[in-house]
SEMARLO-441965 format. One record per residue: x, y, z of N, C-alpha, C in turn; residue number from 1. Coordinates in steps of 0.2 Angstrom, whole numbers, padded with zeros to 4 digits. Example, Ala and Ser with C-alpha at 12.3 -4.5 7.8 and 13.67 -1.06 7.14 Angstrom:
SEMARLO-441965
 n_east n_north  n_up ca_east ca_north ca_up c_east c_north  c_up num
   0066   -0028  0039    0062    -0022  0039   0066   -0016  0039   1
   0064   -0011  0035    0068    -0005  0036   0064    0000  0039   2
***
This chain:
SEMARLO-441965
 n_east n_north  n_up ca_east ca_north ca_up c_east c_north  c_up num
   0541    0372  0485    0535     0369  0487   0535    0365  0494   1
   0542    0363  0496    0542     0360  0502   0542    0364  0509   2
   0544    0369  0505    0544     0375  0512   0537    0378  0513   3
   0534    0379  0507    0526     0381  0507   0523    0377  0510   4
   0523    0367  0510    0520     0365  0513   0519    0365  0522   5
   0527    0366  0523    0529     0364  0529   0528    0372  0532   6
   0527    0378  0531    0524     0383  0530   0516    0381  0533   7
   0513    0378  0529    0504     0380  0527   0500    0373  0534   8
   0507    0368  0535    0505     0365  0540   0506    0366  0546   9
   0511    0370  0548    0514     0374  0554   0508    0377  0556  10
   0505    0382  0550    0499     0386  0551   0492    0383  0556  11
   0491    0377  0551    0485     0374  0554   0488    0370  0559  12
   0493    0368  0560    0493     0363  0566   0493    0370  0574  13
   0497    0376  0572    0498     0380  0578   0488    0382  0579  14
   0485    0383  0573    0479     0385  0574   0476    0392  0576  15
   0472    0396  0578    0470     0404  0578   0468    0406  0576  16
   0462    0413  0578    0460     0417  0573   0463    0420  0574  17
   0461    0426  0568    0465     0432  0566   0461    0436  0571  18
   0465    0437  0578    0461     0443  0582   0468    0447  0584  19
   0473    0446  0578    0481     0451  0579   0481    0449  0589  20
   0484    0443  0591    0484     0443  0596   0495    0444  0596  21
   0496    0446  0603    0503     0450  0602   0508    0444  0600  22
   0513    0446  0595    0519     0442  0594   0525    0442  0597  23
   0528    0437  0600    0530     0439  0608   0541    0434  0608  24
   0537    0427  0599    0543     0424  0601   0548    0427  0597  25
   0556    0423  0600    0562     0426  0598   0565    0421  0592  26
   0568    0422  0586    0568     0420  0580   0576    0413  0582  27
   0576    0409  0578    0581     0403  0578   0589    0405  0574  28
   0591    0408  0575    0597     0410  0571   0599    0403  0569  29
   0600    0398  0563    0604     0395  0562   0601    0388  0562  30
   0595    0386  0566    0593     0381  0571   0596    0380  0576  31
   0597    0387  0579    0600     0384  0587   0594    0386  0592  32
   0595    0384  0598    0589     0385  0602   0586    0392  0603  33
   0579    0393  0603    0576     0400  0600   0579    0405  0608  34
   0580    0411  0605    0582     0417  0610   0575    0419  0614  35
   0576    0418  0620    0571     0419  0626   0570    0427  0625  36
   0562    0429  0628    0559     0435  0624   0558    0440  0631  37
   0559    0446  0633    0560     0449  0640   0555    0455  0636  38
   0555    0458  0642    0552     0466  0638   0556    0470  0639  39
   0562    0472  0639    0565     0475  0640   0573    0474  0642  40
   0577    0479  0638    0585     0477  0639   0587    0480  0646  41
   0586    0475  0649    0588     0477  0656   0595    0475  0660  42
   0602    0474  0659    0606     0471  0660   0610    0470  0665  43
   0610    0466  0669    0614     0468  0675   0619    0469  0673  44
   0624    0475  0679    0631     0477  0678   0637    0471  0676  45
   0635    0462  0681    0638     0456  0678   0639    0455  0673  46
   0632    0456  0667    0632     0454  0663   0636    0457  0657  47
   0634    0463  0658    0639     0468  0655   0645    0467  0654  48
   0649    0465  0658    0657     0465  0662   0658    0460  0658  49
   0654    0453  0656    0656     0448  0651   0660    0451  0644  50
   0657    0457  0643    0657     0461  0636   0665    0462  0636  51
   0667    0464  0643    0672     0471  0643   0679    0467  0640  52
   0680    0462  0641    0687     0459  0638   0687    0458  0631  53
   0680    0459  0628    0681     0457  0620   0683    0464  0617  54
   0684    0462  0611    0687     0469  0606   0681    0472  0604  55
   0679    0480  0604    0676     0481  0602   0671    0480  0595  56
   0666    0480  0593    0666     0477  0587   0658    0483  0582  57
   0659    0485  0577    0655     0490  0574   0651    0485  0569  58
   0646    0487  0569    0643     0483  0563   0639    0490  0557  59
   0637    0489  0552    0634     0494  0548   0627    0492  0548  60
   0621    0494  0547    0614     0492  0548   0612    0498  0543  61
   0606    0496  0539    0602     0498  0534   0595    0496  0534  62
   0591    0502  0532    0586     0500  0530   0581    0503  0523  63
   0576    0501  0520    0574     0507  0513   0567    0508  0515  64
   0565    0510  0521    0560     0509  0522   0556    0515  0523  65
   0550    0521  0523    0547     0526  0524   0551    0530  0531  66
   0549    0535  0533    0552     0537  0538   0547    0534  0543  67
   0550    0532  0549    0545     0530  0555   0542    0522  0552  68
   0543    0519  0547    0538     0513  0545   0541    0508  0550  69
   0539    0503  0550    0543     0496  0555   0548    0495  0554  70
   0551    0495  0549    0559     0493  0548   0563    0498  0552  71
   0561    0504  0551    0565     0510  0555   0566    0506  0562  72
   0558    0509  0564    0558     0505  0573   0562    0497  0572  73
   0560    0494  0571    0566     0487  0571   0572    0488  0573  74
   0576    0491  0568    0581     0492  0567   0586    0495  0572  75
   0582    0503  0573    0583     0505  0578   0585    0502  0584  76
   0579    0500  0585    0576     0497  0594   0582    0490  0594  77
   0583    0489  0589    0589     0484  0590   0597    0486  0592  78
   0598    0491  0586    0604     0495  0589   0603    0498  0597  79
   0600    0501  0597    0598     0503  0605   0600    0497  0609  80
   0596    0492  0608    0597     0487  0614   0604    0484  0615  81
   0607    0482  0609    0613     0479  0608   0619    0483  0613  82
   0617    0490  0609    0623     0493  0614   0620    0494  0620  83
   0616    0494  0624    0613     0492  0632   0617    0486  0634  84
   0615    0482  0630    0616     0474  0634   0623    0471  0633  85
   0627    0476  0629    0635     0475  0628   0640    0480  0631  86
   0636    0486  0634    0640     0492  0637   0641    0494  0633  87
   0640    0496  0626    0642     0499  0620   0649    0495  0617  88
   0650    0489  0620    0657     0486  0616   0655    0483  0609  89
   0649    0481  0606    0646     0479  0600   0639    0484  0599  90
   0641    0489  0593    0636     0494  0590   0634    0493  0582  91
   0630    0498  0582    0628     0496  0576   0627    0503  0574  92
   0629    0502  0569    0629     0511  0565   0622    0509  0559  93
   0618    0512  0562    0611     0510  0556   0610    0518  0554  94
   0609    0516  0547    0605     0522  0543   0600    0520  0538  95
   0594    0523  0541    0588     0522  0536   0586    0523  0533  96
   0580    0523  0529    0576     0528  0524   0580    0529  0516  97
   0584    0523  0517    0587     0523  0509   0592    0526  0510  98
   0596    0529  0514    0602     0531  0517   0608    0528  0511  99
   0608    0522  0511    0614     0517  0508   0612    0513  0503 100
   0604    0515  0500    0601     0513  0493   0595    0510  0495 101
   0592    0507  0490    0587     0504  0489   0586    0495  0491 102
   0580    0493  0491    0581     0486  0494   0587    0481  0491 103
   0586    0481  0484    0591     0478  0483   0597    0479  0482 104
   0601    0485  0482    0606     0487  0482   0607    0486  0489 105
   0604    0490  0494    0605     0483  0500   0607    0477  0500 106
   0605    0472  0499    0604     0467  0500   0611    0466  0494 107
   0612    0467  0490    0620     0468  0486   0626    0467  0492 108
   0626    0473  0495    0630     0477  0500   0632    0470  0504 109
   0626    0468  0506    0625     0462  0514   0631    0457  0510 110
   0627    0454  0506    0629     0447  0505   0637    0448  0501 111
   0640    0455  0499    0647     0454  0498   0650    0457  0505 112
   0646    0457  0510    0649     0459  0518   0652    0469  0519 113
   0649    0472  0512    0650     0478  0514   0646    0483  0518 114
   0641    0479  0520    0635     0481  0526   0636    0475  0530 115
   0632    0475  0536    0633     0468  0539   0626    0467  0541 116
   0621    0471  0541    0614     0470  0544   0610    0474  0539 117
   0605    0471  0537    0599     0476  0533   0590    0471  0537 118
   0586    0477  0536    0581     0478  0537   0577    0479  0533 119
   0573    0471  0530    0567     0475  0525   0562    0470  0523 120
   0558    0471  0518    0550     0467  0518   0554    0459  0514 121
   0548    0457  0515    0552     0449  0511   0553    0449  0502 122
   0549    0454  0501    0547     0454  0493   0555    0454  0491 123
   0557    0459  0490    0565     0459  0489   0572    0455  0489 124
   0569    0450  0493    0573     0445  0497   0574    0439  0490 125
   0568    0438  0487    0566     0434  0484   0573    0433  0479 126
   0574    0440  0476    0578     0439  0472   0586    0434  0475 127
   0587    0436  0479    0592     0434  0484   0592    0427  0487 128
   0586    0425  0490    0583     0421  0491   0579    0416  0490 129
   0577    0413  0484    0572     0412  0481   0565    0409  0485 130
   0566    0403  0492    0562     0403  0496   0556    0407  0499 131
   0560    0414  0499    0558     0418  0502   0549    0419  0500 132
   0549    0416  0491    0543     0418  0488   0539    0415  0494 133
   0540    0411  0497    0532     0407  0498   0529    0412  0503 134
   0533    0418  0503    0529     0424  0508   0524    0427  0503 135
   0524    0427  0495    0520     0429  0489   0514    0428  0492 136
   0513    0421  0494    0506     0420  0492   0502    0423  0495 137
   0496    0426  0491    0492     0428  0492   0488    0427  0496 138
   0484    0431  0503    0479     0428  0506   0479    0424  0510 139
   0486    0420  0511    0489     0414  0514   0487    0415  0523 140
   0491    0422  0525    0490     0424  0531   0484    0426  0536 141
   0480    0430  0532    0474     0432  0534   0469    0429  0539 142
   0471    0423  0537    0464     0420  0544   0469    0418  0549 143
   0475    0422  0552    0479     0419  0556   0479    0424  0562 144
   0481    0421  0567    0483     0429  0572   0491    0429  0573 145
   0490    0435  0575    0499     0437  0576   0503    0432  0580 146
   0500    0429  0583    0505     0424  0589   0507    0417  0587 147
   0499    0417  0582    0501     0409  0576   0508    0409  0572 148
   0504    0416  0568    0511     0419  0563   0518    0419  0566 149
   0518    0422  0573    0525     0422  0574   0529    0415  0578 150
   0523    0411  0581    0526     0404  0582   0529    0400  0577 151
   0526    0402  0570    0528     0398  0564   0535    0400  0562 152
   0535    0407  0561    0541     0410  0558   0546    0411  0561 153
   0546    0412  0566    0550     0411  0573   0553    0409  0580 154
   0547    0401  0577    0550     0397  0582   0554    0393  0579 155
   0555    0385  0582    0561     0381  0582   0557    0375  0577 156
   0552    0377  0572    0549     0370  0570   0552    0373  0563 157
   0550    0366  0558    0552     0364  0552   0553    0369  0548 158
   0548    0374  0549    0547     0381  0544   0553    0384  0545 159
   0554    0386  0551    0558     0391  0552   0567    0388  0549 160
   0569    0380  0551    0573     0377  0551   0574    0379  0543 161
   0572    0374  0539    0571     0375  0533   0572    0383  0530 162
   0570    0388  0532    0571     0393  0530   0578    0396  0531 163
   0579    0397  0538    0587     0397  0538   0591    0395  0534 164
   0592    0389  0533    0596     0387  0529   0597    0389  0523 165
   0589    0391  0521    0591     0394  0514   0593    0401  0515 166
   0595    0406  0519    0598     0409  0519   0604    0410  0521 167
   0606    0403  0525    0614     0400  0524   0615    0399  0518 168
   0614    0397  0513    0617     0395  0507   0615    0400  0503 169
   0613    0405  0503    0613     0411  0503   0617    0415  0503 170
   0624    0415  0509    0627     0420  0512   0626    0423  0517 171
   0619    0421  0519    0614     0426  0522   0613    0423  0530 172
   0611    0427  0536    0609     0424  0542   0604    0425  0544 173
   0597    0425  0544    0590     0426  0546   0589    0427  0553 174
   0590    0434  0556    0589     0436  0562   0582    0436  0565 175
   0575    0437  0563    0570     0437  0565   0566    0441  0560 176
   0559    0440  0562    0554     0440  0556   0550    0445  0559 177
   0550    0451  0562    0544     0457  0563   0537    0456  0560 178
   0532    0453  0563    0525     0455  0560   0520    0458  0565 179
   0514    0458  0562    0509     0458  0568   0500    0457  0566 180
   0501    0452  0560    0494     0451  0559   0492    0456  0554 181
   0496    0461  0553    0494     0468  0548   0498    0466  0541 182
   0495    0469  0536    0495     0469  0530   0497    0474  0522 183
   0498    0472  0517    0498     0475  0513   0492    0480  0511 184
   0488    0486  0509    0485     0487  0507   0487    0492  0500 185
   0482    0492  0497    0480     0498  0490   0479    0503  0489 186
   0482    0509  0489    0480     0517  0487   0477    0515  0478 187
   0473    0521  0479    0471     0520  0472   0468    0528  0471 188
   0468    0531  0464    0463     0535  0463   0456    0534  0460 189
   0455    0528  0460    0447     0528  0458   0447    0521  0463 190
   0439    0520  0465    0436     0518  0469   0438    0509  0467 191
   0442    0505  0471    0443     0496  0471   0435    0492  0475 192
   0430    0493  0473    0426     0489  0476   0424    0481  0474 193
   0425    0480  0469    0426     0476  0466   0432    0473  0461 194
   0433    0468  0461    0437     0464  0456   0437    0466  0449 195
   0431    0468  0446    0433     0472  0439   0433    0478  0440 196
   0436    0484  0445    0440     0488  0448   0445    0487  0444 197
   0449    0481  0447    0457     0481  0445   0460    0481  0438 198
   0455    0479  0433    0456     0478  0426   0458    0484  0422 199
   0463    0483  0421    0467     0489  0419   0472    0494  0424 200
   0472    0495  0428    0475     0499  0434   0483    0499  0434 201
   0483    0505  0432    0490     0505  0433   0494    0504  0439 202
   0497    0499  0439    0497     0499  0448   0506    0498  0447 203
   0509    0503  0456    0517     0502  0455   0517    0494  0459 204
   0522    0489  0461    0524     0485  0466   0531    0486  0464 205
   0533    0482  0469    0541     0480  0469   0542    0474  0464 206
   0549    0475  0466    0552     0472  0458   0552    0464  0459 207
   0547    0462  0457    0546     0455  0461   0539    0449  0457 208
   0542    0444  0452    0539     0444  0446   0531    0440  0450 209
   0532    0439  0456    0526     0433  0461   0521    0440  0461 210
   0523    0445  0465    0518     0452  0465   0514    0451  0460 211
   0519    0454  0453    0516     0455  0448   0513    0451  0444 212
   0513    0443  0446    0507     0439  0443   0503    0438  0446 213
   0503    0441  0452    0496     0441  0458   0490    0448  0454 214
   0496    0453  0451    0490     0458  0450   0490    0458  0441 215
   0491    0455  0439    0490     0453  0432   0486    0447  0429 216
   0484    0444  0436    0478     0440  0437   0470    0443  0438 217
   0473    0449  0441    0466     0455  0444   0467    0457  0436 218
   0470    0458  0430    0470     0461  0426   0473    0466  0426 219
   0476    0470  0431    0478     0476  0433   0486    0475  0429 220
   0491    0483  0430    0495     0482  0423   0502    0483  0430 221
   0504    0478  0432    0508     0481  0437   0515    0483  0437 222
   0519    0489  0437    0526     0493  0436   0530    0493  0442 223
   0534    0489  0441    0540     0488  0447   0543    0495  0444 224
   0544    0496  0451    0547     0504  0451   0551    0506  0460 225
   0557    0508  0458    0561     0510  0465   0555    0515  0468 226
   0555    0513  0475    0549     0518  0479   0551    0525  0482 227
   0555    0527  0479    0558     0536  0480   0557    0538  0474 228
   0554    0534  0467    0551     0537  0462   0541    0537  0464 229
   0539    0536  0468    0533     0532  0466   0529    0539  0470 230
   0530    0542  0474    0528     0549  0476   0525    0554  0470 231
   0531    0556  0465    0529     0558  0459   0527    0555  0453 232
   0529    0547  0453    0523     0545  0446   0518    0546  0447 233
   0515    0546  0455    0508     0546  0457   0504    0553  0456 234
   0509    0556  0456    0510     0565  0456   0507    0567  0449 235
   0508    0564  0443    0509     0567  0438   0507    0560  0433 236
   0503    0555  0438    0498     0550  0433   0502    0547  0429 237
   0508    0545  0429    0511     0540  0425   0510    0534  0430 238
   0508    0534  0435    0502     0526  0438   0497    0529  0442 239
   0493    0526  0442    0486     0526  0447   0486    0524  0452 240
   0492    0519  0455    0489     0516  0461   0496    0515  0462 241
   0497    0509  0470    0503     0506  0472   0500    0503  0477 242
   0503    0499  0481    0503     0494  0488   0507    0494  0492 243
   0505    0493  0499    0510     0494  0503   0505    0495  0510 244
   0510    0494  0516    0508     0494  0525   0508    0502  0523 245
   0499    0503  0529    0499     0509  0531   0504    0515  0532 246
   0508    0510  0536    0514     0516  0539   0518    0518  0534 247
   0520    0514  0527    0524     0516  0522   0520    0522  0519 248
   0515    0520  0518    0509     0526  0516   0509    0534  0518 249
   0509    0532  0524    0509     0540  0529   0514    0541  0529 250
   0522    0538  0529    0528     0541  0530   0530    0543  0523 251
   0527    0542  0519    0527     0545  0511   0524    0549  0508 252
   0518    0553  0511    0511     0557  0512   0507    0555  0506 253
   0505    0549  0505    0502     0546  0498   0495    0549  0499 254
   0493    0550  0506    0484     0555  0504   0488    0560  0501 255
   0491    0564  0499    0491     0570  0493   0491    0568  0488 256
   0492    0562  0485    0493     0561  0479   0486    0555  0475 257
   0483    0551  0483    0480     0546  0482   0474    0549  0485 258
   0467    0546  0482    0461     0548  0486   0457    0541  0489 259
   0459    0535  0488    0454     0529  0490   0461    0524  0494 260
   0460    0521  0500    0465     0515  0502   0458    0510  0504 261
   0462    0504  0499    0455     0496  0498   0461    0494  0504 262
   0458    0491  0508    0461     0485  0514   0460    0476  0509 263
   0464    0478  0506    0464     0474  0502   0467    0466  0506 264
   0473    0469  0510    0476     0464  0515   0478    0457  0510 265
   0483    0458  0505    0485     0453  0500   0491    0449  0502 266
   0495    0453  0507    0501     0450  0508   0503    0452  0516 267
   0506    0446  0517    0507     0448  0524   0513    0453  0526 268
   0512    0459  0530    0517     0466  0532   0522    0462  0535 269
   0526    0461  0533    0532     0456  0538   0540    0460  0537 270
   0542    0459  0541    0550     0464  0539   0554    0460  0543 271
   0560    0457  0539    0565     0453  0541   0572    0456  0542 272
   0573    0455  0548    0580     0457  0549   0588    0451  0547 273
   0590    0454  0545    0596     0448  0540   0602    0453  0540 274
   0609    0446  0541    0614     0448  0543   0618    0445  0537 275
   0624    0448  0535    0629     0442  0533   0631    0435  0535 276
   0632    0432  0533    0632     0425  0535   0642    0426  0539 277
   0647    0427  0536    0652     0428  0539   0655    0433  0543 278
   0650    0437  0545    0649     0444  0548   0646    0441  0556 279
   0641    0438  0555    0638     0433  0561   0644    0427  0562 280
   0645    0422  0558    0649     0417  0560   0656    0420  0565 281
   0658    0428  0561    0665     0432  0565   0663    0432  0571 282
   0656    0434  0574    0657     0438  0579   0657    0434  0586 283
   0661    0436  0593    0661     0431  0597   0653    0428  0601 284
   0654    0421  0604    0648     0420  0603   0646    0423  0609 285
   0648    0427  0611    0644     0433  0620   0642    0438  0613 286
   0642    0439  0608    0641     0443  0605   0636    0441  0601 287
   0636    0436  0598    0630     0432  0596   0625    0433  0600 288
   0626    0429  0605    0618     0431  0611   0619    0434  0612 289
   0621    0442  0612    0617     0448  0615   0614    0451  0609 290
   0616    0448  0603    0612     0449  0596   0604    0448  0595 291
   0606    0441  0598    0600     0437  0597   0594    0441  0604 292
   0598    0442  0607    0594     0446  0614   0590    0450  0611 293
   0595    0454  0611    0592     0462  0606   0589    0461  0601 294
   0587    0458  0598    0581     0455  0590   0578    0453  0593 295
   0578    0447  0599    0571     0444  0602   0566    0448  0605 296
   0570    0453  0609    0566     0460  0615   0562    0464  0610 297
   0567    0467  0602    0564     0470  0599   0557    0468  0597 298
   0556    0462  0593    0551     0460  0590   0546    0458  0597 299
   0548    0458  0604    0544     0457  0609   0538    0463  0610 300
   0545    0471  0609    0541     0474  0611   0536    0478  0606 301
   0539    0478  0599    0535     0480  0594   0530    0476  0590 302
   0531    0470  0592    0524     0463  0589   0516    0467  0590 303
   0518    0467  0597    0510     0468  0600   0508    0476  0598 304
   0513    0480  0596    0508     0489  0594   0510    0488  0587 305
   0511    0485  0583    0510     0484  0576   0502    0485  0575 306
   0498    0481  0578    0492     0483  0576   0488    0489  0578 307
   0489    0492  0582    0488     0498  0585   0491    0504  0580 308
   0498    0504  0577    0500     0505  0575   0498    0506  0568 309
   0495    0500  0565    0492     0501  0559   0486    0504  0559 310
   0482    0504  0564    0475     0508  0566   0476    0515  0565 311
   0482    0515  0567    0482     0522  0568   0485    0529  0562 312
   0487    0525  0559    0491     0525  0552   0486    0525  0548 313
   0480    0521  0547    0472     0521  0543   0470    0527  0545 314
   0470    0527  0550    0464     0535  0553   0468    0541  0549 315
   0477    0541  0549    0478     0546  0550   0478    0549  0543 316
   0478    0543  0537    0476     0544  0529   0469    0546  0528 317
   0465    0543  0531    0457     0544  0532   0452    0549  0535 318
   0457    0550  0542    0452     0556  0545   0457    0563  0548 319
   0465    0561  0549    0468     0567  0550   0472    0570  0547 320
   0470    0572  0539    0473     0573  0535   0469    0579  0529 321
   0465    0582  0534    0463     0588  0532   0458    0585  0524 322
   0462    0590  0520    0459     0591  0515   0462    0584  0510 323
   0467    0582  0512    0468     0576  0509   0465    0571  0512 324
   0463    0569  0517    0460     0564  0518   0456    0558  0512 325
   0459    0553  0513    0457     0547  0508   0452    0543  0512 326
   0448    0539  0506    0440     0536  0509   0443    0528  0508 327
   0443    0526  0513    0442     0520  0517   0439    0515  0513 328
   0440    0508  0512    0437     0502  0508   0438    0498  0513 329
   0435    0494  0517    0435     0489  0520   0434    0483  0518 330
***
């Protein structure tokens, strides 16, 4: 409840509408001073040369995320930079798309240090983290813009402090929060225009009991289910529906299986990148900032095309999908 509050006042004291304006800050690993935000890993040959004396060092990175969804790009675009801004002396071997399992078998992996880096939405975390729920609520996000949202979650005030820490005691280190003012939406095969819509719908979420008492309030019957199963319950009717960002949508081709997405926009699209706690406290601190470097760049350069992104991802269930195309609920 104290991090909700400290959360819900952050919000109104930063202020803004929701006009997805670009998210630009760099995250607080730890509460140390926030990581300055570039567009680009540009590294002079100097700075490199810092690198060259230390040991090399390998980390494992994961993600469970659709192909091409935000967690991919994240992850990626961090590996990429890391080895630019280190000369390749600190890498990252990342494998996405459920490569090394599911959310929380990930998140297994992280916290006994048999991964060192995972990529993924907050819902999952919860289990791991319990704070994490105050990402549950409902609706909470929606009248915010993406600049609001990411000064809260990512800058150097109460929220964010508070939050680390429960990831330090966790095991856990909270590298940065990826958003862009974009959201959760609804596949469904029968038309969501209304609230008695939902009453009864088989609907999938993640294994997360906050979800499930968000849509068991709708009335709706909600099935936590690993999402490499949810292509063919969809398939073969054993559920009606699911939730989820655009881009998890297309990267899973849910218009073949789905005919309506409600913009329902219930939960905010957020993907957090998380480290082991003693895997980060190992690594030298030239390695540290060019960590923090490389996550801040990232979420610099993909904050602001998230929402373009998610545009684009609407249309391509809706209008370029042939004979699948699904009808739009605004």
């Amino acid at each position: 409840m104290l991090l909700a509050g400290a959360m819900m006042l952050s919000l109104a004291a930063c202020g803004g509408g929701n006009n997805n304006a670009p998210a630009n800050s760099g995250n607080n690993p730890g509460g140390s001073t926030p990581a300055g935000s570039t567009p680009a890993s540009s590294t002079p040959a100097g700075d490199a040369d810092k690198y060259a004396g230390l040991d090399k060092v390998t980390l494992i990175g994961a993600d469970n995320s659709s192909m091409g969804a935000a967690a991919q790009l994240f992850g990626e675009l961090v590996t990429e930079k890391v080895n630019t801004i280190t000369g390749g002396q600190l890498t990252i071997e990342y494998f996405p798309n459920s490569e090394l399992g599911a959310d929380a078998d990930l998140l297994r992996q992280l916290q006994s240090n048999d991964i060192q880096l995972v990529v993924c939405q907050t819902a999952p975390v919860v289990s791991f983290v319990p704070e994490v729920a105050v990402f549950d609520l409902p609706m909470v996000f929606a009248q915010y813009d993406a600049a609001t949202i990411d000064k809260v979650l990512n800058g150097d005030g109460a929220f964010n402090k508070q939050l680390g820490e429960s990831f330090n005691n966790a095991g856990l280190q909270l590298m940065g929060i990826l958003q862009g003012a974009t959201y959760r939406l609804t596949t469904s095969n029968t038309a969501l225009n209304t609230i008695d819509d939902f009453n009864g719908l088989l609907i999938r979420t993640m294994e997360n009991q906050n979800h499930m008492t968000f849509w068991k309030a709708l009335k709706a019957q909600p099935t936590p289910m690993a999402w490499n199963e949810v292509f063919f319950a969809l398939q073969s009717g054993n559920i009606a529906a699911q939730e989820n960002a655009a881009d998890t949508c297309v990267g899973a081709n849910l218009q073949e299986v789905q005919k309506y997405l409600a913009c329902t926009n219930h939960i905010l699209y957020a993907n957090m990148m998380i480290m082991n706690k003693d895997a980060w406290a190992g690594l030298d601190p030239a390695y540290q900032d060019a960590l923090k470097k490389a996550v801040s760049e990232a979420m610099a350069d993909l904050g602001p095309q998230l929402a373009q992104i998610d545009a684009d991802n609407k249309k391509t269930l809706c209008e370029d999908s042939g004979k699948y195309n699904m009808t739009l609920n605004e």
